[in-house]
Backbone as numpy.savetxt, mean C-alpha at the origin, in Angstrom:
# Nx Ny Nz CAx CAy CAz Cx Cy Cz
-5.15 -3.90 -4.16 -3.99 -3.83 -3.29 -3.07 -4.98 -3.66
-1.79 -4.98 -3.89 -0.55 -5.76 -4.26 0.39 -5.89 -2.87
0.72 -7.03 -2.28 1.28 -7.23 -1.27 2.48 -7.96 -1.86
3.48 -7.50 -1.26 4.59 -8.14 -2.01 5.33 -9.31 -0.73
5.63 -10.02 -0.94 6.34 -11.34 0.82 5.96 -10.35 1.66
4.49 -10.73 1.63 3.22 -10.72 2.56 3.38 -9.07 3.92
4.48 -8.39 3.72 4.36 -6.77 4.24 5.30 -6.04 3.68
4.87 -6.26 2.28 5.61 -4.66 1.20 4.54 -4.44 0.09
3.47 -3.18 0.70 2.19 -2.96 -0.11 3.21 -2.27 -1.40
2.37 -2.67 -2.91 3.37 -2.51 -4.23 2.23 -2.23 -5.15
2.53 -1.64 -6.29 1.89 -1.76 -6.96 2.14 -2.65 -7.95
1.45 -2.73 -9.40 1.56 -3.78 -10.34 3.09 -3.76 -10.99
3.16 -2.54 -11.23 4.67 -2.11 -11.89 5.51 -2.80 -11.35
5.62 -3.28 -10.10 7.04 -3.61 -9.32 7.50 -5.13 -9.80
5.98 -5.56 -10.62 6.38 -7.10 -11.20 7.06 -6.91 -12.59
7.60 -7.41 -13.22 8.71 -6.95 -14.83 8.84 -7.94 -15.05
8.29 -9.15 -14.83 8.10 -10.10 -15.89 7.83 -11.08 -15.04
6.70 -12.71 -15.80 6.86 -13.78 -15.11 7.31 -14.53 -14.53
8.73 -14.46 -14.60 9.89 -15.01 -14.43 10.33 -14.80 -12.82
9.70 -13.67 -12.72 9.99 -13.07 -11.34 8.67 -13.60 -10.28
8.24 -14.03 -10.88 6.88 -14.38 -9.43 6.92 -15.90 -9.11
8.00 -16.20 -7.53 7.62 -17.44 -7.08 6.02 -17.86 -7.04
5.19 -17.02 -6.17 4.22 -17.60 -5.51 3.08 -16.21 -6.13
1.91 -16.70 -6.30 0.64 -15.65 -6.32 -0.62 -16.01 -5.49
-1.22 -15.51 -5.15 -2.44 -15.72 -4.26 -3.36 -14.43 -4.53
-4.61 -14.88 -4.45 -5.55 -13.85 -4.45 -6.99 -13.98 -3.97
-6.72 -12.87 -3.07 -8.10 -12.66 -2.39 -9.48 -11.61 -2.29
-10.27 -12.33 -2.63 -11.39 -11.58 -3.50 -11.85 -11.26 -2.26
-12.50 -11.53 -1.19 -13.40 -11.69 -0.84 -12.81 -10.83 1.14
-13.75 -10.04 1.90 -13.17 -9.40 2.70 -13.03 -10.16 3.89
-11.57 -10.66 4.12 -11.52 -11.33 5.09 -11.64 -10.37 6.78
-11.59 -11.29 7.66 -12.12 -10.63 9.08 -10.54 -9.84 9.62
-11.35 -9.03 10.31 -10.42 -8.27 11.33 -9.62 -8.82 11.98
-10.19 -10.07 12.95 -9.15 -11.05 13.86 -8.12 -12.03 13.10
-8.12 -11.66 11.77 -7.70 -13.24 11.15 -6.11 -12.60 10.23
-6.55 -11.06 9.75 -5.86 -10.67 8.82 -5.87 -8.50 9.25
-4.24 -8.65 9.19 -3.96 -7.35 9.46 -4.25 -6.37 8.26
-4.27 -6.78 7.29 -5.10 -6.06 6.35 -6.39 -6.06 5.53
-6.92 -6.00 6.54 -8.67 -6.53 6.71 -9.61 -5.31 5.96
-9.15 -3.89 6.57 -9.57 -2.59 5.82 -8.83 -2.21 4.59
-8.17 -3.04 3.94 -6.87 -2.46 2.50 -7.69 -3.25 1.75
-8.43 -3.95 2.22 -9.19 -5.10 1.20 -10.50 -5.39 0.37
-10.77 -3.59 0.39 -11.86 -3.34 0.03 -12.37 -3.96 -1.54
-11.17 -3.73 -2.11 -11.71 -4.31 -3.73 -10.08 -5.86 -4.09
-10.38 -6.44 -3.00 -9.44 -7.66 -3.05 -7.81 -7.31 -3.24
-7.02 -8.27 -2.28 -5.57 -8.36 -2.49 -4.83 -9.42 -3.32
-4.30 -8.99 -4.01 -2.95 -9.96 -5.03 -1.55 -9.92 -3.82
-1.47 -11.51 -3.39 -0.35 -11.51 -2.51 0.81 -12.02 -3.44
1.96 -11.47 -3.70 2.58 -12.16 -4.78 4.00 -12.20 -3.95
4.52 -13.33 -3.49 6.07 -13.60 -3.36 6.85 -13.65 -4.53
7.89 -12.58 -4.75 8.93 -12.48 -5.54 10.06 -13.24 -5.87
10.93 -13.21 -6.40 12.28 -14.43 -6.42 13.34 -13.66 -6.23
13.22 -12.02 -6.42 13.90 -10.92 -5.79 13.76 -10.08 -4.86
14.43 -9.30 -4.39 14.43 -8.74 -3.25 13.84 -7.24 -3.80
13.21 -6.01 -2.66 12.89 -4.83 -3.57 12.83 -4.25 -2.69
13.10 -3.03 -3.18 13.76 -1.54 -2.09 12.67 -1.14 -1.84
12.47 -1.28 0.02 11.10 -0.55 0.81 11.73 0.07 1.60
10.69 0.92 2.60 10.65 1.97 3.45 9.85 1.65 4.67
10.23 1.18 5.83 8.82 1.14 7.07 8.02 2.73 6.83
7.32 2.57 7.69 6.35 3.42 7.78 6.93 4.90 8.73
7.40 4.21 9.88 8.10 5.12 10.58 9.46 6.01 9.46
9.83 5.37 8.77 10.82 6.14 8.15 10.13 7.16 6.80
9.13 6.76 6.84 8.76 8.19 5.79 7.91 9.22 6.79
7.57 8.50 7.81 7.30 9.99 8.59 8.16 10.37 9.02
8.94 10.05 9.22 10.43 10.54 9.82 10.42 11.47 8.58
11.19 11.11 7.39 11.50 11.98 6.20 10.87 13.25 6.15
9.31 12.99 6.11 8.27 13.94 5.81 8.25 14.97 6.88
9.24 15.11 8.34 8.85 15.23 9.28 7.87 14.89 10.49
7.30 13.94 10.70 6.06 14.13 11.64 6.96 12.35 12.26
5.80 12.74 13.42 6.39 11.55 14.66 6.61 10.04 13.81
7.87 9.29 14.10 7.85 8.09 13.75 6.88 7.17 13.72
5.57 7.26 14.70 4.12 6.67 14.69 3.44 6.59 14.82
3.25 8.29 13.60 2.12 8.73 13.09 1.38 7.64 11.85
0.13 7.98 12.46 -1.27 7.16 11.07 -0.26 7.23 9.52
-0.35 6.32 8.95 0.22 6.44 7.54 -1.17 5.82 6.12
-1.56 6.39 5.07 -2.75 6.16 4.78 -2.12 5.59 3.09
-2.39 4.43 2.74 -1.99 4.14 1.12 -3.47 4.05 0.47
-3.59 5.19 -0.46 -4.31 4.98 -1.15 -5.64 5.50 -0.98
-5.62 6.08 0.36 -7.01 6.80 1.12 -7.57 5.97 2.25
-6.84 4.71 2.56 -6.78 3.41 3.31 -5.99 3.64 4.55
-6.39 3.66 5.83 -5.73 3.61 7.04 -4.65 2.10 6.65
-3.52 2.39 7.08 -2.53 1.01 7.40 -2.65 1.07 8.96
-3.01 -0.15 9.34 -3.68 -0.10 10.83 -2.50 -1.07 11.78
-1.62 -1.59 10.68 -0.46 -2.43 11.41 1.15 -1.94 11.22
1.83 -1.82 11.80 2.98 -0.90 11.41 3.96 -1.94 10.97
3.31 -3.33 10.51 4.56 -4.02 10.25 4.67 -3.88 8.90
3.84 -3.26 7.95 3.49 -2.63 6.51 4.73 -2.20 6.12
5.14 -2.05 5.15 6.07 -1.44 4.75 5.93 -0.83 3.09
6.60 -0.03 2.29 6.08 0.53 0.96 7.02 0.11 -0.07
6.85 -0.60 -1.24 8.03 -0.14 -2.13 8.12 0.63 -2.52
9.27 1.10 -2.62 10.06 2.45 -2.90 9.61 3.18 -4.41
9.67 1.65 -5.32 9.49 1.86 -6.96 8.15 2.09 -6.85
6.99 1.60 -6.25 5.78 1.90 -5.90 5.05 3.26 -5.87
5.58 4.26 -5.35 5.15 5.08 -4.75 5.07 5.96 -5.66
3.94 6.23 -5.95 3.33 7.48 -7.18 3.67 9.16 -6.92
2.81 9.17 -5.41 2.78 10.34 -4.57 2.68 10.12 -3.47
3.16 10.94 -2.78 3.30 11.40 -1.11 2.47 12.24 -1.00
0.98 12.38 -0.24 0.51 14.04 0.28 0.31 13.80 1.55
0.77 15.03 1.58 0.41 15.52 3.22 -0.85 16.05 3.50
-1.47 15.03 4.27 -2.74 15.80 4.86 -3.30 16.22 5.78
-3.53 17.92 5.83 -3.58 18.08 7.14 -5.33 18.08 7.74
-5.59 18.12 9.26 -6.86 17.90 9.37 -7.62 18.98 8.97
-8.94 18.79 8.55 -9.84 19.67 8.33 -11.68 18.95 8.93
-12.46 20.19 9.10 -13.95 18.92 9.48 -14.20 18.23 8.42
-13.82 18.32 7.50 -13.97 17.26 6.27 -13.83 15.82 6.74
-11.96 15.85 6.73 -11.64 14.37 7.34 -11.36 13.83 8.42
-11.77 15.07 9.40 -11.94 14.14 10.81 -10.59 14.19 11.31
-9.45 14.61 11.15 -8.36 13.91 11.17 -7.83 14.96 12.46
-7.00 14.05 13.62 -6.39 14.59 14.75 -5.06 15.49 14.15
-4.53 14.71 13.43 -3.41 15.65 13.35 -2.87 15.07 11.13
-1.86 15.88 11.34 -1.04 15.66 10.05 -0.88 14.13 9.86
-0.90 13.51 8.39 -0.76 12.26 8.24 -0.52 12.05 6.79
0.10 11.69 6.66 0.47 10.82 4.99 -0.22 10.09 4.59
-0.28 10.01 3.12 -1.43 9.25 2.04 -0.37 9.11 0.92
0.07 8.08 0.79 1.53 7.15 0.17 0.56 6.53 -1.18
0.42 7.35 -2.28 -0.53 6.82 -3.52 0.59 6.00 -4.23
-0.04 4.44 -4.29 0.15 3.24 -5.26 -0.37 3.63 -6.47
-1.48 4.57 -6.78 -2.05 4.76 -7.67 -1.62 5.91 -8.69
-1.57 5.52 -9.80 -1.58 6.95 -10.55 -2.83 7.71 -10.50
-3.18 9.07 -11.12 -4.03 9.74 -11.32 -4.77 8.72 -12.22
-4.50 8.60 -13.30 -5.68 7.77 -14.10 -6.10 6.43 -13.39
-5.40 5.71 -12.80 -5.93 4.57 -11.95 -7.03 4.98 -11.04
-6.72 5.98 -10.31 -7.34 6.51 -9.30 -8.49 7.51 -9.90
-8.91 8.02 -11.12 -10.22 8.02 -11.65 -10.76 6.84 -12.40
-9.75 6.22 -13.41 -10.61 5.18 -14.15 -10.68 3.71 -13.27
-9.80 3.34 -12.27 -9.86 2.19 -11.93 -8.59 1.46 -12.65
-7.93 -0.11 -11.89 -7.01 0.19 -12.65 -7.16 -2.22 -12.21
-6.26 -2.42 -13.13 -6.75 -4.04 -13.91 -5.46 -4.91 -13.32
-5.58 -5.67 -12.69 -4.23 -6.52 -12.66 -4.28 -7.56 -13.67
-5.18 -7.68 -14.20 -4.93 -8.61 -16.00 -3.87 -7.49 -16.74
-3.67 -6.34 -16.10 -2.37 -5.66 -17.18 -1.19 -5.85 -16.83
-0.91 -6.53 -16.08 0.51 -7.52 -15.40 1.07 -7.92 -16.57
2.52 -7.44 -16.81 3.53 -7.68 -17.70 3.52 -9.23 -17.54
């Protein structure tokens, strides 16, 4: 997970060169529920990286809006509940949009979005932030 000034989830792409990264931080290790709003996104560690530019996002409420469904409806990146609505997406980020509706599979009350950071090959092979431009 790539956090961009600490609530714009991003992927690696959105960095384009060294030049552009004030600040980096990284957290391996799963911090607690009470301490950190993205406590469940943190399954395989977060890269917090402050930028020196600014970058075109979307709240959460506004792509359910788009997609149709209630302004605050569940929104899911990556197969990951976003459990805080102060999240927001970059725009350049965003691989795919699916809509998913419930089935007994996933449990799910109603319709909800799954906002993929990931490409298809990331999302079978796994994917490296040592490949940072």
């Amino acid at each position: 997970m790539l956090l961009i000034d600490e609530y714009i989830i991003a992927n690696k792409n959105i960095i384009t060169s060294k030049e552009n990264i004030e600040e980096i931080a990284v957290i391996k290790d799963k911090p607690r529920r009470e301490t950190h709003d993205f406590y469940n996104l943190s399954e395989n560690g977060i890269a917090s990286v402050t930028l020196k530019k600014k970058i075109a996002s979307k709240t959460q409420a506004e792509i359910n809006t788009f997609f149709g469904l209630d302004a605050n409806n569940s929104v899911y990146v990556n197969g990951y509940l976003i459990e805080s609505a102060k999240y927001k997406f970059s725009t350049e980020s965003i691989v795919e949009v699916e809509l998913v509706t419930p089935t007994t599979e996933n449990r799910l009350e109603q319709r909800v979005i799954n906002i993929w950071t990931l490409t298809q090959e990331e999302r079978e092979n796994g994917c490296a932030l040592s490949q940072m431009k």
